[in-house]
VOSE-427551 format. One record per atom (N, C-alpha, C): atom name; x, y, z. Coordinates in Angstrom, 3 decimals. Layout:
VOSE-427551
name c1 c2 c3
CA X Y Z
...
end
This chain:
VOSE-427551
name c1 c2 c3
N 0.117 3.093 -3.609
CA -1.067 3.032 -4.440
C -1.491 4.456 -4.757
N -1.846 4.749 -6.053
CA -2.828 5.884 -6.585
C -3.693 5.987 -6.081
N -4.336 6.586 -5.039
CA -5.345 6.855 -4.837
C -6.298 7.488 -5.689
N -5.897 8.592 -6.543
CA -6.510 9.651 -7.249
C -6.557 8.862 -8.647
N -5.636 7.737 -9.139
CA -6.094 6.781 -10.291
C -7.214 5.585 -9.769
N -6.761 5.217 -8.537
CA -7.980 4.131 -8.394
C -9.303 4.601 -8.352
N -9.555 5.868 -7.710
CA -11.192 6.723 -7.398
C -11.703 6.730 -9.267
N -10.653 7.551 -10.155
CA -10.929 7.287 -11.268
C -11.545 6.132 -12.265
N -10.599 5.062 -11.883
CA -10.650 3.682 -12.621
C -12.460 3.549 -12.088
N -12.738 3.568 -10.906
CA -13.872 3.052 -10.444
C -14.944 3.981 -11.028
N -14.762 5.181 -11.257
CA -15.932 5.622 -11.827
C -16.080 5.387 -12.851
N -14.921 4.584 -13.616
CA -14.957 4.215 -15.345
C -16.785 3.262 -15.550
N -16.932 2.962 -14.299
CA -18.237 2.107 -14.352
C -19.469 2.796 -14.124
N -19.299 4.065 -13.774
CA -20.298 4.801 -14.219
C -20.264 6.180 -12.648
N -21.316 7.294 -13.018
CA -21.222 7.987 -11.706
C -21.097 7.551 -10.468
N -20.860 8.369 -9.557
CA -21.059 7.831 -8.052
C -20.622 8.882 -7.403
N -21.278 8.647 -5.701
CA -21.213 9.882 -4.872
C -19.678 9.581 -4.277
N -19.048 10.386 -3.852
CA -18.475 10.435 -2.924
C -17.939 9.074 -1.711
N -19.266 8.705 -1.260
CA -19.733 7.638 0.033
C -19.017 6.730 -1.059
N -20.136 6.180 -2.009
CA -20.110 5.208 -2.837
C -19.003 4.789 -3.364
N -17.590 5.644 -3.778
CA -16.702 5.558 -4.025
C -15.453 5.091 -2.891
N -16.072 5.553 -1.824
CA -15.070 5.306 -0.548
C -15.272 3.977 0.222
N -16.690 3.646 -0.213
CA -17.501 2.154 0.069
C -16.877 0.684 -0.842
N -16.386 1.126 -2.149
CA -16.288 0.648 -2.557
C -14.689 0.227 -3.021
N -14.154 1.226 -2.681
CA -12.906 1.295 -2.588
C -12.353 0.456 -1.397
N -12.888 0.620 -0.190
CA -12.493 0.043 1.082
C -13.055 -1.507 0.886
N -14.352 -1.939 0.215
CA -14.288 -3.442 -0.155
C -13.080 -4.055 -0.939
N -12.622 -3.005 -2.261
CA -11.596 -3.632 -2.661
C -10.402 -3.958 -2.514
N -10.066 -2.683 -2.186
CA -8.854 -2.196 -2.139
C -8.133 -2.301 -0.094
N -9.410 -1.827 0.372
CA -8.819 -1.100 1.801
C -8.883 -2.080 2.647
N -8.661 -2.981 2.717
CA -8.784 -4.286 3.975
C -7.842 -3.713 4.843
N -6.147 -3.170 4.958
CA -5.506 -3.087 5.727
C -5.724 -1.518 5.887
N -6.077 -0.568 4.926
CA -6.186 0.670 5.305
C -7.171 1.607 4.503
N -8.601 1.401 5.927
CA -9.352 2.593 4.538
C -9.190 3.871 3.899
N -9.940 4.085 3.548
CA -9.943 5.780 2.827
C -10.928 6.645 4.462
N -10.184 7.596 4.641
CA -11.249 8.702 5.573
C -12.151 9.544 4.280
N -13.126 9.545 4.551
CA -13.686 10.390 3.965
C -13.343 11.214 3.691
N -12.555 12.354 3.919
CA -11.794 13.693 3.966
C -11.115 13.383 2.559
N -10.218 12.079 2.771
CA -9.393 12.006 1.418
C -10.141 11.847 0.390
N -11.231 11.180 0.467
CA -11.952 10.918 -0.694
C -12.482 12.341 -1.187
N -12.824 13.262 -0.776
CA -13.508 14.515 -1.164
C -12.208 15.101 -0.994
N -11.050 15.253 -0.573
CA -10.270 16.384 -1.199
C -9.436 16.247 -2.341
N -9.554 14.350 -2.784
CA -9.057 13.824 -4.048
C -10.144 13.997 -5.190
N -11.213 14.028 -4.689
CA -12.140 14.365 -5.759
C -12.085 15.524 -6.520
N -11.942 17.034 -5.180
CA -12.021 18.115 -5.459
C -10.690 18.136 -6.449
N -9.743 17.738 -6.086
CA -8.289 17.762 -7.051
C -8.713 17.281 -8.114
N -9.158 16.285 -8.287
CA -9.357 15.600 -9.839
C -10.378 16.703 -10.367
N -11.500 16.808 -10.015
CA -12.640 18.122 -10.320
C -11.848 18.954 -11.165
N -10.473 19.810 -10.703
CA -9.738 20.942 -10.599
C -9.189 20.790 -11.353
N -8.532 19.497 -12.148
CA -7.800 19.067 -12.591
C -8.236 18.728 -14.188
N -9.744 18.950 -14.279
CA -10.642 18.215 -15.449
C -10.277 16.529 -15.677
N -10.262 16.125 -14.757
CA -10.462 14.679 -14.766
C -11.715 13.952 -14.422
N -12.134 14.736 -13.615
CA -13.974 14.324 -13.108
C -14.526 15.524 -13.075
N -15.771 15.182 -13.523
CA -17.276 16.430 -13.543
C -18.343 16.178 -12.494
N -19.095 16.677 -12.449
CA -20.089 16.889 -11.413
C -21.583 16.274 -12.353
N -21.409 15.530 -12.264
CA -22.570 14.922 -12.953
C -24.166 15.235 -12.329
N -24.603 15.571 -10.984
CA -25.538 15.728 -10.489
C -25.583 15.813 -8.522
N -26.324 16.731 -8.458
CA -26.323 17.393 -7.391
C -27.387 17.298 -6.165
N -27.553 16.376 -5.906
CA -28.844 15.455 -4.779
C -28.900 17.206 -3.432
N -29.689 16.897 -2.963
CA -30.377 18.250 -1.371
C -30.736 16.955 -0.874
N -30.581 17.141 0.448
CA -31.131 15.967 1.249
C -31.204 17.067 2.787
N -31.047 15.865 3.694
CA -31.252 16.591 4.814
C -29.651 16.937 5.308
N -28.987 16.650 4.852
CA -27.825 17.219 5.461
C -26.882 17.801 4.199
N -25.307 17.989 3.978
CA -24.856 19.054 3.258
C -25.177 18.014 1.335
N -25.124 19.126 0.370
CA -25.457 18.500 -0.980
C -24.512 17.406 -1.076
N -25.660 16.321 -1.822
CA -24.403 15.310 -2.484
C -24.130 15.276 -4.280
N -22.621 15.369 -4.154
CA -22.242 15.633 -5.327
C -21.950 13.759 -6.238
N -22.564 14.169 -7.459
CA -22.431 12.987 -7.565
C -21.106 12.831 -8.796
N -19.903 12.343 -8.769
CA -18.980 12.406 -10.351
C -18.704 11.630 -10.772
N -18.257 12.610 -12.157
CA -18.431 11.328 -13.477
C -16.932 11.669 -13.933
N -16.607 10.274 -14.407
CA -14.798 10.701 -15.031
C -15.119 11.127 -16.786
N -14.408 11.914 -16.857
CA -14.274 12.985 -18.303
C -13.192 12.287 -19.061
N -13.286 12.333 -20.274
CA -12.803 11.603 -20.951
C -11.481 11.927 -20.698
N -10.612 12.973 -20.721
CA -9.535 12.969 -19.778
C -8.791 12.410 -18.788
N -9.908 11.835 -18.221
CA -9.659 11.344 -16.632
C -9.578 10.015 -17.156
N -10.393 9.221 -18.178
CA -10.371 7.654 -18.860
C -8.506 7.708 -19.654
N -8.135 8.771 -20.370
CA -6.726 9.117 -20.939
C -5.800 8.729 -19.727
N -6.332 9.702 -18.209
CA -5.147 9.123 -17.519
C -5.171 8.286 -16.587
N -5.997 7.272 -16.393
CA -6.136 5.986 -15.903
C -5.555 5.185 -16.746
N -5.727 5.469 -17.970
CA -5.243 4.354 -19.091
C -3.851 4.311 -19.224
N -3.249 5.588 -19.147
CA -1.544 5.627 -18.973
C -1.381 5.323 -17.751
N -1.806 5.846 -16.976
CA -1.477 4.977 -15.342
C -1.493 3.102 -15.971
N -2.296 3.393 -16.446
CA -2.590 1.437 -16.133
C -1.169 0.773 -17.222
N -0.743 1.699 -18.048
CA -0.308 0.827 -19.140
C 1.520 1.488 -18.468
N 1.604 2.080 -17.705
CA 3.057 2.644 -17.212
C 3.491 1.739 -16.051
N 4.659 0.878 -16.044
CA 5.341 -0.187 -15.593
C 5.380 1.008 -14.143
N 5.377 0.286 -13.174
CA 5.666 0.537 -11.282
C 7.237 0.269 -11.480
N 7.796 1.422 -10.747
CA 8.928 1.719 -10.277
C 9.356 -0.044 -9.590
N 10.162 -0.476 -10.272
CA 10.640 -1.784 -8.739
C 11.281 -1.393 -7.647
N 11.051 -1.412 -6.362
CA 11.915 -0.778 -5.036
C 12.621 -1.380 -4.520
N 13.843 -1.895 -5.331
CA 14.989 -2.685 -4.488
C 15.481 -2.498 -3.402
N 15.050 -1.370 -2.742
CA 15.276 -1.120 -0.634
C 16.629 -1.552 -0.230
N 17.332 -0.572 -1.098
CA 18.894 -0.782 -0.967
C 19.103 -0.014 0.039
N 18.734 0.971 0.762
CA 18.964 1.625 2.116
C 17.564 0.947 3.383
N 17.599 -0.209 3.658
CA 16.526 -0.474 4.660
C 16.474 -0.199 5.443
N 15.166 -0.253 6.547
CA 15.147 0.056 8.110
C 16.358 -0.744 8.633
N 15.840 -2.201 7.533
CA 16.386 -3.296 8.372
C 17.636 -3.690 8.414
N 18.475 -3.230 7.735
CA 20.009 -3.026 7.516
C 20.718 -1.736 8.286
N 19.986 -0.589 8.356
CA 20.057 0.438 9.006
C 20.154 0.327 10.964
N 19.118 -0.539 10.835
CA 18.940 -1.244 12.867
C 20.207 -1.998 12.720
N 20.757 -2.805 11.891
CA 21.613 -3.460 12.116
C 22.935 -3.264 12.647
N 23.343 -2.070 11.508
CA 24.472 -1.648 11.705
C 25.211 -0.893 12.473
N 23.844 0.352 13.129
CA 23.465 1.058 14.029
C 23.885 0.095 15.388
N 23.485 -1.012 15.199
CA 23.813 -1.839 16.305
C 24.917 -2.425 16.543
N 25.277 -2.567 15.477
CA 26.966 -2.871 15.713
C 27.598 -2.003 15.952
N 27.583 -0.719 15.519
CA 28.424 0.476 15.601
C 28.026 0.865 17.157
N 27.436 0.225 17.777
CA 26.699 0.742 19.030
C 27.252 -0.234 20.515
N 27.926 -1.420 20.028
CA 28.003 -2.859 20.966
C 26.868 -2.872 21.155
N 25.894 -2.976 20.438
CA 24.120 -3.505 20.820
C 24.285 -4.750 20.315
N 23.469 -5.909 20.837
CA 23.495 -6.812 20.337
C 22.543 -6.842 18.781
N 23.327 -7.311 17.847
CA 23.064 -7.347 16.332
C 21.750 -8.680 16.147
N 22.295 -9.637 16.817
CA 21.611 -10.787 16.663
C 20.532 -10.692 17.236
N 20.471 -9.954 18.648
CA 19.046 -10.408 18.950
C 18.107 -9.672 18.016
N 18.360 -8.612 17.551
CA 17.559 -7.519 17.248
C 17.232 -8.439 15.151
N 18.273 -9.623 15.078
CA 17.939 -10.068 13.610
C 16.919 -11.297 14.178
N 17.137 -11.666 15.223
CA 15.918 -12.681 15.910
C 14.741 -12.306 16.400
N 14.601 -10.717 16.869
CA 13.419 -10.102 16.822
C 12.534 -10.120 15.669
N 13.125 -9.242 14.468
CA 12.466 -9.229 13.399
C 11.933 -10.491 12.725
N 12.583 -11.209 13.000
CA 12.710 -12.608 12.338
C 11.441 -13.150 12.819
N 11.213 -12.869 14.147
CA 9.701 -13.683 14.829
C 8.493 -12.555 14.794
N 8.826 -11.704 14.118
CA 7.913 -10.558 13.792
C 7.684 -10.942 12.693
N 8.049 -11.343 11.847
CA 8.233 -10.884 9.913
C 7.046 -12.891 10.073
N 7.906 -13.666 10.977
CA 6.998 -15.181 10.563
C 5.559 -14.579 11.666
N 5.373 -14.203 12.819
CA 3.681 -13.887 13.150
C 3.055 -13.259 11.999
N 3.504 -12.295 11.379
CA 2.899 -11.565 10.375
C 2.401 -12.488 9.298
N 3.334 -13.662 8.926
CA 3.539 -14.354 8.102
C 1.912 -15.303 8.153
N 2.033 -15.815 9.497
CA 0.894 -16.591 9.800
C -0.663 -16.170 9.745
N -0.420 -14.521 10.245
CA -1.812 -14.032 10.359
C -2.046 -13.945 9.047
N -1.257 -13.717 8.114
CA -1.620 -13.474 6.409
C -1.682 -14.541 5.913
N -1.846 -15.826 5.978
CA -1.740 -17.239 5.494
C -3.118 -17.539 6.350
N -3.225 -17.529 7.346
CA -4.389 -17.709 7.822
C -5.825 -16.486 7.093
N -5.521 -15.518 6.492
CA -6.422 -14.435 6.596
C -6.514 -14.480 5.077
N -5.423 -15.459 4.416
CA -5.631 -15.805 2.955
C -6.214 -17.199 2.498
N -6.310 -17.800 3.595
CA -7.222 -19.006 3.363
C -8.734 -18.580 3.870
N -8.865 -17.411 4.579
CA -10.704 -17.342 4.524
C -11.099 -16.515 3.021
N -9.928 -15.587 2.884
CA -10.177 -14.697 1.732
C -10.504 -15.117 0.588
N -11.653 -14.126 0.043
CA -11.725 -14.381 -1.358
C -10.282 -13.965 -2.721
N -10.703 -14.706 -3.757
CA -9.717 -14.397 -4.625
C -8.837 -12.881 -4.552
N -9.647 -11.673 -4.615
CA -8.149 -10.872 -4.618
C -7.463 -10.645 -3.031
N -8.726 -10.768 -1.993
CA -7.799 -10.745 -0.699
C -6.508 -11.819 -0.567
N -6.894 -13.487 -1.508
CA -5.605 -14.251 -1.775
C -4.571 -13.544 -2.261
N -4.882 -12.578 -3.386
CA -3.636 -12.269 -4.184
C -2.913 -10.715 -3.447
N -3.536 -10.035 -2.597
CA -3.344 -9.398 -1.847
C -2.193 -9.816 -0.762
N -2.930 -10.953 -0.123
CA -1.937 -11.486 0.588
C -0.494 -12.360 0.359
N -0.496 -13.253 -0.479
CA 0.375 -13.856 -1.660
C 1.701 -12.277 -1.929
N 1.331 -11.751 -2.487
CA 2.019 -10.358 -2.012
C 2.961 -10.111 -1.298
N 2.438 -10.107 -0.377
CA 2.692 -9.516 1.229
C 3.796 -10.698 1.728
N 3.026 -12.072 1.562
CA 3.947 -12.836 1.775
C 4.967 -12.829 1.039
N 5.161 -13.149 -0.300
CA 6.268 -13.072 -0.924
C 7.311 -11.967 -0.512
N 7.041 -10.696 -0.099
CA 7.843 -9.868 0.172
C 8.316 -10.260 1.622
N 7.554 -10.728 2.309
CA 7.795 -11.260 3.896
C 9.277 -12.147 3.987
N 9.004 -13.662 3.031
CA 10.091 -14.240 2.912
C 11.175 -13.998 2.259
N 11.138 -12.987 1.302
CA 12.137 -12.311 0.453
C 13.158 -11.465 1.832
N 12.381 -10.801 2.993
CA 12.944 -10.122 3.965
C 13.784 -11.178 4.788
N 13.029 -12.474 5.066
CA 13.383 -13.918 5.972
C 14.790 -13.936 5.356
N 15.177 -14.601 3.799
CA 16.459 -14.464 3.179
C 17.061 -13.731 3.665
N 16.511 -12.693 3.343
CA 17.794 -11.228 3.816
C 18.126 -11.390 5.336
N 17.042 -11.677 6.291
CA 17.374 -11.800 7.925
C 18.508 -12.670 7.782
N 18.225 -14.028 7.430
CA 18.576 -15.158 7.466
C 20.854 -15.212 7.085
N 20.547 -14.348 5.800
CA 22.304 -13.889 5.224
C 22.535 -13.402 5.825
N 22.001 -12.239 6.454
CA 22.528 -11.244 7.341
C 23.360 -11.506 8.937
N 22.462 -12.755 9.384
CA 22.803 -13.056 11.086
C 23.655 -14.239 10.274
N 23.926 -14.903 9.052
CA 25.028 -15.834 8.813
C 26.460 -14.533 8.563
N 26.200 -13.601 8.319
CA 27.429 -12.186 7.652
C 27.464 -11.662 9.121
N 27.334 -11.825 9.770
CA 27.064 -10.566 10.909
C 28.253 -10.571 11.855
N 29.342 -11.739 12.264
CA 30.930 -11.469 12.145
C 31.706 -10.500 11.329
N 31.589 -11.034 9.876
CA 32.171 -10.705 9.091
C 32.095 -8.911 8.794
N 30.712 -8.297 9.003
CA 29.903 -7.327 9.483
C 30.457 -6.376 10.304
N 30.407 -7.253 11.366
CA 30.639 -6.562 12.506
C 32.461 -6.163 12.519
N 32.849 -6.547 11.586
CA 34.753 -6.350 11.560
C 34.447 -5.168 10.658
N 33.763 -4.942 9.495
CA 33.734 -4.131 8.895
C 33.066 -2.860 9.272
N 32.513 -2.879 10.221
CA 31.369 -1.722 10.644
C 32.683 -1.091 11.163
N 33.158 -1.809 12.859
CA 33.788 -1.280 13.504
C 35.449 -0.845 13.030
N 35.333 -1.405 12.273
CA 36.698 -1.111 11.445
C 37.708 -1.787 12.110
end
């Protein structure tokens, strides 16, 4: 994820501090991983630097100034090509999970247990996100829907893999 396009997109709705942006970001976006504050102000300062966001207004309070920014019409230019530029697809033709495998054969490690490990890792995961997508609201559903789809897309791959894993294992070891 863009971090430095999503902070953008969100100010398309108007100024905001810092907090406000990292508040709001972590409702949408951050369920599995928030923003530290740090990132949020040293992505700001980059965009600032960058003429993508301005400093719209400058609050004194009791502790350090709060800066409040606004995205520059620049910054609306490159959210908009962000938004309209197709995501790389990551076909994960070199995986962890092909990588443990083979490693393991080339090793006399057992291949299988380690495709029956993952396998009861990849379905708990499976459950806590099916369960955590039936309390969720609409985008935490589509968030999760996601996650799953890529989950069972991995299950397939477990699944061919411990059916190939003879055939595999002649070819690893030569």
């Amino acid at each position: 994820m863009s971090i430095s396009h999503t902070l953008l997109g969100l100010l398309e709705s108007g100024p905001r501090h810092g907090y406000d942006l990292k508040r709001t970001f972590d409702q949408r976006f951050g369920h599995d991983r928030q923003l530290h504050y740090g990132q949020v102000y040293s992505t700001m300062s980059r965009l600032l630097k960058n003429g993508l966001v301005e400093v719209d207004g400058i609050e004194a309070g009791g502790g350090p100034e709060r800066k409040r920014y606004a995205i520059t019409d620049a910054g609306v230019t490159d959210v908009e090509q962000w938004l309209a530029s197709p995501e790389k697809p990551e076909p994960y033709l070199q995986s962890v999970l092909y990588t443990k495998v083979v490693l393991a054969l080339l090793t006399g490690r057992d291949a299988a247990e380690l495709l029956d490990t993952q396998r009861a890792e990849h379905l708990r995961l499976m459950r806590e996100l099916t369960r955590r997508k039936k309390d969720g609201d609409l985008a935490d559903q589509l968030v999760c829907d996601h996650a799953l789809f890529h989950l069972e897309a991995d299950l397939r791959w477990l699944e061919t893999a411990a059916a190939r894993l003879d055939r595999l294992a002649n070819v690893v070891r030569g």
